[in-house]
C-alpha angles and dihedrals in degrees: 000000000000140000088264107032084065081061098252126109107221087223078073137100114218094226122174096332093325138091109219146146121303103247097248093045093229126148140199127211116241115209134204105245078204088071123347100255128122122272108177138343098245128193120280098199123193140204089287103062099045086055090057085049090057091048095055097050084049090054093045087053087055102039128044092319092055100046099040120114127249090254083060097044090054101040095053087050085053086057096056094046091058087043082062100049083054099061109024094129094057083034087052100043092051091049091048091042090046111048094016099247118141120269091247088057096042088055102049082056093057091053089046083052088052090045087054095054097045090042090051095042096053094042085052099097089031099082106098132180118219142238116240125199118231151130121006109268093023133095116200128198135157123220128209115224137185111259093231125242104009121198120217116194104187136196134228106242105070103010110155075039098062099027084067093050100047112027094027086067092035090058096037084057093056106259132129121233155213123200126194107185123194118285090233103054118027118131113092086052086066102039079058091050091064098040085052087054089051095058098064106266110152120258111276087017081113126009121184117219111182116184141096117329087232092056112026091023099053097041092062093041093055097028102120091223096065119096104187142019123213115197138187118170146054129013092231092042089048089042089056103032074050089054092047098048097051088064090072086028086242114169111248120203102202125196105179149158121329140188100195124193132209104206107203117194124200093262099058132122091248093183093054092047090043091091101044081047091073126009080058086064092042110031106121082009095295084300091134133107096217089049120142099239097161130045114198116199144193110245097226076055101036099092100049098048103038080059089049094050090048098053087051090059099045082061096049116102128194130201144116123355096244092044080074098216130167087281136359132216123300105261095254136019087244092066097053089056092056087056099047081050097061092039081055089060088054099062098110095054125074118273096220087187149352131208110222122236107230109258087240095057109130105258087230097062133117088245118161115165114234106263129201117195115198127209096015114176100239086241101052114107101265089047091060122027130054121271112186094203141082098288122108130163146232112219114172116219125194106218149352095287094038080060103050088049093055091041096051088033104109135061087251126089117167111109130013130159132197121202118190124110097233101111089213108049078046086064103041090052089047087065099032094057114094095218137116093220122037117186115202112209086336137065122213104007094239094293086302106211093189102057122083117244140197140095151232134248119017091352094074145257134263121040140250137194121046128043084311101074097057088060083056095049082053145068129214123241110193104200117198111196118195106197092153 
């Protein structure tokens, strides 16, 4: 399957059932992290048509979307799920050729997608309000109703992924919904666009709007008809879609930026943590906001990890998306710069291992070889701030409390994970973590569809995935009867 073979042209907006032109007719080139050349010319949509986009969500809640019933809802998610599944190699091959990640990992996206829908579809009818007792002669009971037209700004590291999470519960819950993905990765959300329209969603239920974040983006977050923003993506980027939306007091959910810690004691299995060690720092390339970016380790343990780990990175290769390597390129050049940049600002500490990039790899690919630091004070600069690239750290710690002070000690607080076998200690750092989300002798859970996600600090607010996110893509109604 390609973009046109599933009948759409990717220079195209999804609006109100339809793909057409954006209004102004502009385009933006699309390019192959794998090697710098075009792939496609995509949409660069403007304030106008998000606000088409708007109207037609506006049109589907007041027409057979708004007024469907939560079995609907849910049987025409289960649609698209299956619509997935059928395709995941084109799916796949779209997603690996489109951010850069290797086909393995871009798969294992597609299915997650799937597992949304069919986790969504099957929670729809599951959403119930409560009775409350109260006063004599009243009966008192909330409702939980959808929030309206949603907006969904998306980024371009994990976008099927993310696609599933956000839109897949705003739509369970009953809204309509625009969606606007990154303009560097977008493919796979409009390929979705048409699937969805396959199985059966009403026309405007979900409208794709690809373009610039400065153009499409701040139209939807400013547009007066939308309800409620959805956000994944950068700290300066949530901070300003945050300030927007306040001016209509429009609830924002906001995943952001991390800068996520394993924290490894002296009586951990370091072999069975050895693998989350490191393919959590370089999965997608380190392109990911729940990343472990930082490995903490007991002294009496440093050393042997930190040779372990080593060995592990000498082995990691890194080349084209299809060649399906350890890791792929970063999705732009630009990116790659960024990261270079931040491996530039690590010169004076010591480089513990390299990856290697393929000899084969294009010259004009987005290619940074995974890099592990040793012995990195926890305030130096990639100790502290967010990468986004395959470069993690090895900082020792000398006890429990040492631990808990590096760990916490940065103005993220999205993923962290402990690994020791002493139940207690398990259950005080459990607590003692500032994350949304603590892994105990794992890390990741395995994706983990079901659990809710999301962090403090400078890593957001509100929570997707899971039941969780259907209470945020609603809004309570509380109804006080009076009968006497």
């Amino acid at each position: 399957m390609t973009l046109t073979a599933l009948g759409i042209a990717p220079d195209q907006c999804l609006i109100a059932g339809h793909w057409v032109a954006p209004a102004n007719g502009a385009r933006l080139v699309l390019s192959n992290p794998s090697d710098g050349t075009a792939l496609c010319d995509i949409a660069r949509g403007d304030a106008d048509d998000i606000d088409r986009a708007v109207l037609a969500a506006q049109g589907a809640l007041a027409g057979d979307w708004g007024r469907g019933t939560a079995v609907e809802r849910g049987r025409v998610l289960a649609r698209i799920g299956q619509l997935v599944l059928e395709n995941v190699d084109a799916l796949a091959q779209l997603e690996a050729l489109d951010v850069g990640k290797p086909l393995t990992q871009a798969r294992a996206d597609v299915i997650a997608l799937a597992r949304y829908m069919e986790f969504y579809a099957g929670s729809a009818d599951k959403l119930h309000g409560e009775t409350i007792p109260y006063l004599d002669g009243y009966t008192v009971y909330t409702l939980r109703e959808a929030h309206g037209v949603t907006g969904h700004i998306i980024p371009w590291n994990y976008p099927m992924q993310i696609i599933g999470r956000s839109v897949g519960a705003a739509l369970a819950t009953g809204n309509a919904c625009v969606l606007k993905p990154a303009e560097e990765a977008c493919l796979t959300a409009l390929a979705f666009g048409e699937l969805a329209m396959r199985a059966g969603l009403p026309a405007g239920a979900l409208n794709v709007v690809p373009g610039l974040g400065a153009e499409a983006g701040a139209a939807l977050t400013a547009h007066p008809g939308v309800q409620h923003i959805s956000f994944t993506g950068s700290v300066g980027v949530g901070k300003l879609i945050q300030r927007v939306a306040a001016e209509h007091v429009v609830p924002v959910t906001l995943e952001l930026g991390g800068k996520s810690p394993q924290v490894v004691f002296e009586d951990a299995d370091v072999d069975a943590a050895l693998p989350f060690l490191v393919n959590a720092g370089i999965q997608n390339a380190g392109q990911t906001c729940s990343a472990s970016s930082r490995i903490l380790v007991h002294e009496s343990r440093y050393e042997e990890v930190l040779s372990k780990m080593a060995d592990r990175y000498r082995g990691l290769q890194t080349g084209p998306a299809l060649a399906d390597l350890n890791v792929g390129p970063l999705v732009s050049n630009r990116q790659k710069e960024i990261v270079d940049g931040f491996i530039a600002q690590g010169s004076d500490l010591e480089i513990a291992a390299r990856g290697s990039i393929v000899a084969d790899a294009p010259a004009g690919g987005a290619y940074v070889a995974p890099t592990l630091f040793a012995g990195v004070a926890p305030e130096h600069t990639l100790a502290q701030d967010e990468i986004f690239g395959p470069v993690q750290v090895v900082i020792p710690f000398k006890d429990e409390d040492h631990a808990v002070a590096i760990a916490n000690g940065t103005k993220f607080g999205l993923v962290a994970s402990c690994w020791t076998k002493d139940g207690a200690r398990q259950m005080r750092m459990a607590k003692k973590l500032r994350a949304g989300q603590v892994f105990i002798n794992n890390y990741g859970a395995g994706g983990g569809v079901e659990l809710p996600f999301g962090g403090t600090g400078l890593s957001g607010h509100g929570r997707e995935k899971g039941f969780e996110a259907l209470y945020g893509f609603t809004t309570l109604k509380t109804v006080a009867a009076f009968h006497g």
